[in-house]
N, C-alpha and C positions, 0 to 999 in steps of 0.2 A: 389838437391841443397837446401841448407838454407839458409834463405834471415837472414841480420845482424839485431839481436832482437833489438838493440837500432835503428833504423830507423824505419820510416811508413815502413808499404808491398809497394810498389811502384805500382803507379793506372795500368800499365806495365810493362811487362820484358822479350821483345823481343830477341827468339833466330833464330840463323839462323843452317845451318848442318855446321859438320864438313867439316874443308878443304878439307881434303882428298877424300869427299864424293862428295864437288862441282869439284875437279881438274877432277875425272872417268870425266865428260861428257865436262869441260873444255879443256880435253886431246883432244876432237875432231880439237875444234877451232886453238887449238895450232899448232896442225899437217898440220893445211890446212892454217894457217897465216890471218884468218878469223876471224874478233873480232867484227863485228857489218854489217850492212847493211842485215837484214836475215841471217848470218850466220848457221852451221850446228847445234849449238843447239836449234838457233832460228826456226828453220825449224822442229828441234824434239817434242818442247815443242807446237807450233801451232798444228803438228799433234795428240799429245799425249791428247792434251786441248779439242779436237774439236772431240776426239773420245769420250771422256768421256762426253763431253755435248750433242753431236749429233747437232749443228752447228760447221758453219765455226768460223773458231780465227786468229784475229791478235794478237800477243804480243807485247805489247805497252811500251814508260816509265813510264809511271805512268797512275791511273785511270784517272787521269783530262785530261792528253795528252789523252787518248781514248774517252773523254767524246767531248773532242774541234776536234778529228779526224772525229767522227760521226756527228758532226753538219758541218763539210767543207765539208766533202763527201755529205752531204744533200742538201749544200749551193744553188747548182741550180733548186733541186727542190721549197725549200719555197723561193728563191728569186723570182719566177715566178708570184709571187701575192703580195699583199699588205700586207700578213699578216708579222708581224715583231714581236708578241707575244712569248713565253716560258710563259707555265702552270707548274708550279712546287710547291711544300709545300715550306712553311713556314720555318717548320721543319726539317731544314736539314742541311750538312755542307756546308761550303759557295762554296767550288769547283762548287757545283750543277749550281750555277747562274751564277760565275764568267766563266763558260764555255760557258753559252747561249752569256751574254756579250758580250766575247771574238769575238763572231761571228755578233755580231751585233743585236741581241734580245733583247727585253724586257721583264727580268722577272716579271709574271706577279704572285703572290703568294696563294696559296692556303690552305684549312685548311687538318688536317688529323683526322682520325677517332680514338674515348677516345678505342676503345679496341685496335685494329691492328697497330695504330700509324700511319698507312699508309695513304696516298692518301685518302680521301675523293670522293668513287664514285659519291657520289650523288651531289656532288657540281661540280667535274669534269664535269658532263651530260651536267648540266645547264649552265656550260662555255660553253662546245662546242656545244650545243643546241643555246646557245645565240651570241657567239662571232666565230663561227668557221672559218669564213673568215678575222680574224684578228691573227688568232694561228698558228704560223710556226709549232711548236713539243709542246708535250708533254714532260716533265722531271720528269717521277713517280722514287719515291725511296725504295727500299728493307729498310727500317730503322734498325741499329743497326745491319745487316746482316740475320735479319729473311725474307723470303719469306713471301710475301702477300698469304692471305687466296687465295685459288683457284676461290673462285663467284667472287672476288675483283680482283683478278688478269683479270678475264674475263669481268668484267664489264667496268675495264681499255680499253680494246683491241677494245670491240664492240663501244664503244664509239669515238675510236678514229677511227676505220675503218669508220663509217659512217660520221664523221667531214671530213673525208679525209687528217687527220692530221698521222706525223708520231709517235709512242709510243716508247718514248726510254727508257730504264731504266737506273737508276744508280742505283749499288749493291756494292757499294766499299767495305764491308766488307762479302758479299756474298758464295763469291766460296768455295762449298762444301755442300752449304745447298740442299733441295729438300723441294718442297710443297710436301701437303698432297696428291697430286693427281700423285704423280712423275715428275711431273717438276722441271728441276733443276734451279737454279738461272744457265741463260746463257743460257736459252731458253725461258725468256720472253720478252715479248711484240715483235718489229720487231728491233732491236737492245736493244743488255745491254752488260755494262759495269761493270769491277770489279778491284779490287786493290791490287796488292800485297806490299804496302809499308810495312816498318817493324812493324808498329804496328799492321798491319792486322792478323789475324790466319794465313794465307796463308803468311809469311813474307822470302822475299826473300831484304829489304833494300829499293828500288824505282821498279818500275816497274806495269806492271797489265796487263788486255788483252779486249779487244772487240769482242763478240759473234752477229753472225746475223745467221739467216737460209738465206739468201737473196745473192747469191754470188756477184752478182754485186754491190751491195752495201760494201761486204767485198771487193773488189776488189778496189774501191773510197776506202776504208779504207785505204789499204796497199799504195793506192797512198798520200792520205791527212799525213800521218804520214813521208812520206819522199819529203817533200816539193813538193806533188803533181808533179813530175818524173816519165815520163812514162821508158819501156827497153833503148826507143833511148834519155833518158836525156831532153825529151819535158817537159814542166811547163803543164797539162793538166786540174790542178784545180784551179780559180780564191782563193782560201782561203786554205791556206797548212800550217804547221808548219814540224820540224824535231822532231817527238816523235818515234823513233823506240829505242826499246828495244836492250842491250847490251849483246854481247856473254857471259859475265862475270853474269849480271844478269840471263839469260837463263838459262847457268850453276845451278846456285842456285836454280832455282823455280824444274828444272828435279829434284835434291835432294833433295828439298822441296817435291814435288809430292808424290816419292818413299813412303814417312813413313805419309802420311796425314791425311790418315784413324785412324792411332792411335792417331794423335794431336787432330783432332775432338774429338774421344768418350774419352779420357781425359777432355777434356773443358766443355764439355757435362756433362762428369761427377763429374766435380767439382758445376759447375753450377747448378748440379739437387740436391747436398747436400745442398747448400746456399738455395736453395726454400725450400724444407724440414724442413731448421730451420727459413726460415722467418715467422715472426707476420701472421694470416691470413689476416690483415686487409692492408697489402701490396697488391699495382696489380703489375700483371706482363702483359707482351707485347702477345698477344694472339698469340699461335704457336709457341712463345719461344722456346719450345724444339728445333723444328727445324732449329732453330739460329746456327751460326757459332760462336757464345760468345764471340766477340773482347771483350768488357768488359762486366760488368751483370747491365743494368740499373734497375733500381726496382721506381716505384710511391709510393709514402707516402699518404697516407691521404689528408694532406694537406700543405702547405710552413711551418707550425710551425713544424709540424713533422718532415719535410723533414730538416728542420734546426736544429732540437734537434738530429735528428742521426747524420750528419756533426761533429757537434761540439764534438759530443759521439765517431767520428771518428779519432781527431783528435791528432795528437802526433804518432797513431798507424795505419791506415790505410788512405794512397791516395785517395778520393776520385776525381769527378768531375762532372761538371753540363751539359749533354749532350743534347739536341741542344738549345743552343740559337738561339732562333727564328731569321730568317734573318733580316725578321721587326725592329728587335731591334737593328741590328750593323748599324754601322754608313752610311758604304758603300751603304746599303740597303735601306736606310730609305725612297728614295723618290719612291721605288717599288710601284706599283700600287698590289694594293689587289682585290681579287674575292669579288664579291656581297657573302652577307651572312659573312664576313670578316671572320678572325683566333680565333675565343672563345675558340677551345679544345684547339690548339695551346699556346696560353698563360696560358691553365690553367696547360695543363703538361707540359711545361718548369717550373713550380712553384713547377711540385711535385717529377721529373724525379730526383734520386741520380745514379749515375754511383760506384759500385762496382770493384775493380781489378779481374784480370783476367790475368794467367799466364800459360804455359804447364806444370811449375813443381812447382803449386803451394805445401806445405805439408800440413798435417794434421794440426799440428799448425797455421799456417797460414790461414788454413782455419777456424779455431774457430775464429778465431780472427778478421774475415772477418766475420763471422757470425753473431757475437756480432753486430755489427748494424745493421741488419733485426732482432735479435732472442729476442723471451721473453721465457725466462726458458727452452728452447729447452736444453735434455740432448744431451752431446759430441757425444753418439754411433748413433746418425742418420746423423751424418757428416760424416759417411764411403761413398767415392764417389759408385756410382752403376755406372759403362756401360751401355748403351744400345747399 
């Protein structure tokens, strides 16, 4: 497909499968008159999830609904103490906070680190070194869909292990990445969460899933997302919502699934042509490769630079400004911040541009996406590579 040359590329341009392709596993539900509450594809897609990650899976409606299901399924553990804290970045999208909220937390914000983007180990420490009897959970984030470095991923874990606090991740644009050490996003920390709305790579429209190794905690899951309902109809959890996933969406993520492997090394490989022609003097997000590439954000130098490509952008390519620091929306402002407050944070929201990113983006498209990262890069190093 070719996007209409008098428009921007659009910063997205979510596809879903063929009908035909969602009706094959749709046909189940049909037969049985089964269209939500776990239904048969619901049950396909849990066990199809949880082979591939090696935890257990709820499928959820969405990542927020899995993000507010793990904190009511928790609910009785951190209500046992005073602690009412949520440790989460700064840096992030607002679901991450509005979920602790939702449960009655106070987020409490943190910075993240100028290579990985991610969580700030070392500030993490000194919270729960200092304040650990005030910190219900942890809320670290897979930022932009990359997995954390492996020492940072563990430095997260040992840290919260000996706080006694729980580590939950949010990876909303995650599923399908793997660290360098083979861990997949959905196998860290002691729950993570991911997304399948339609802008995700994984796009099946609304939907996403919760991964634990922990079954009884997956079990509080499957109950918190169905207004806390045990088999015989009991209310069993004081904090529940209705977030269960739809036979219809189900359907979609099974044919989503089938062909995912080539959505990735597509995106992948569009993504490793745009680094190829960028400036050297661009950073990129360390372990990028192993990104799921919802979009390609890229660091400039500095806010002029990062405002002279925009503008260079402009007429012809969607850009956007990816995370507004929570600190700065309105909702957030009167967040309490970590000692040592948000320095990298503010500086790379100044420098971060968001790039588009599409499955069928073309060749053209792709120069022309390139034109704002590229100085005098020739066309023929824009041939995408697989890996």
């Amino acid at each position: 497909m070719s996007a209409d040359r008098s428009s921007p590329i659009p910063f997205q341009r979510p596809q879903l499968p063929p009908a035909e392709r969602v009706e094959a596993y749709l046909s189940r539900s049909r037969e049985r008159h089964w269209f939500s509450n776990g239904g048969p594809c619901w049950q396909l897609l849990r066990d199809r999830l949880a082979a591939r990650i090696g935890a257990s899976c709820v499928p959820v409606a969405s990542g927020t609904a899995g993000l507010m299901a793990v904190l009511a399924a928790l609910h009785a553990e951190t209500s046992r103490r005073e602690a009412r804290e949520a440790l989460l970045p700064s840096f992030t999208f607002p679901a991450t906070a509005l979920a602790a909220m939702w449960a009655g937390l106070a987020p409490r914000l943190l910075d993240v680190d100028p290579q990985h983007w991610h969580l700030c180990p070392d500030q993490l420490e000194r919270e729960l070194h200092e304040r650990a009897d005030r910190v219900a959970c942890v809320l670290a984030v897979s930022a932009f869909g990359t997995p954390p470095p492996p020492a940072v991923r563990k430095r997260w874990q040992a840290a919260c292990s000996r706080a006694g606090v729980p580590l939950i991740v949010d990876s909303a644009a995650g599923f399908g990445a793997i660290a360098s050490d083979g861990v997949p996003i959905g196998r860290q920390g002691d729950v993570e969460i991911v997304s399948f709305h339609a802008t995700k790579p994984f796009a099946i429209g609304e939907g996403g899933a919760v991964f634990t190794r922990d079954a009884e905690l997956c079990a509080r899951v499957e109950l918190a997302v169905n207004f806390g309902l045990d088999a015989d109809r009991n209310a069993r959890l004081p904090l529940a919502l209705n977030g269960k996933l739809s036979e219809l969406h189900a359907a979609t993520a099974l044919a989503v699934l089938d062909d995912f492997a080539a959505v990735l090394a597509t995106r992948r490989a569009h993504a490793g042509a745009l680094q190829r022609a960028a400036d050297p003097a661009l950073a990129w997000q360390a372990e990028c490769e192993r990104s799921t590439w919802q979009f390609v954000p890229v660091a400039f130098p500095d806010a002029a630079a990062r405002a002279a490509a925009a503008r260079g952008a402009r007429g012809r390519v969607e850009t956007r400004s990816y995370y507004l620091p929570l600190h700065r929306m309105p909702g957030f402002r009167d967040a309490a911040r970590a000692d040592g407050d948000v320095a990298v944070t503010e500086a790379l929201a100044e420098r971060l541009l968001c790039l588009p990113m599409a499955n069928d983006l073309d060749a053209d498209e792709l120069l022309t996406i390139a034109a704002v990262v590229a100085a005098g890069v020739p066309a023929p190093s824009l041939v995408p590579q697989a890996s």
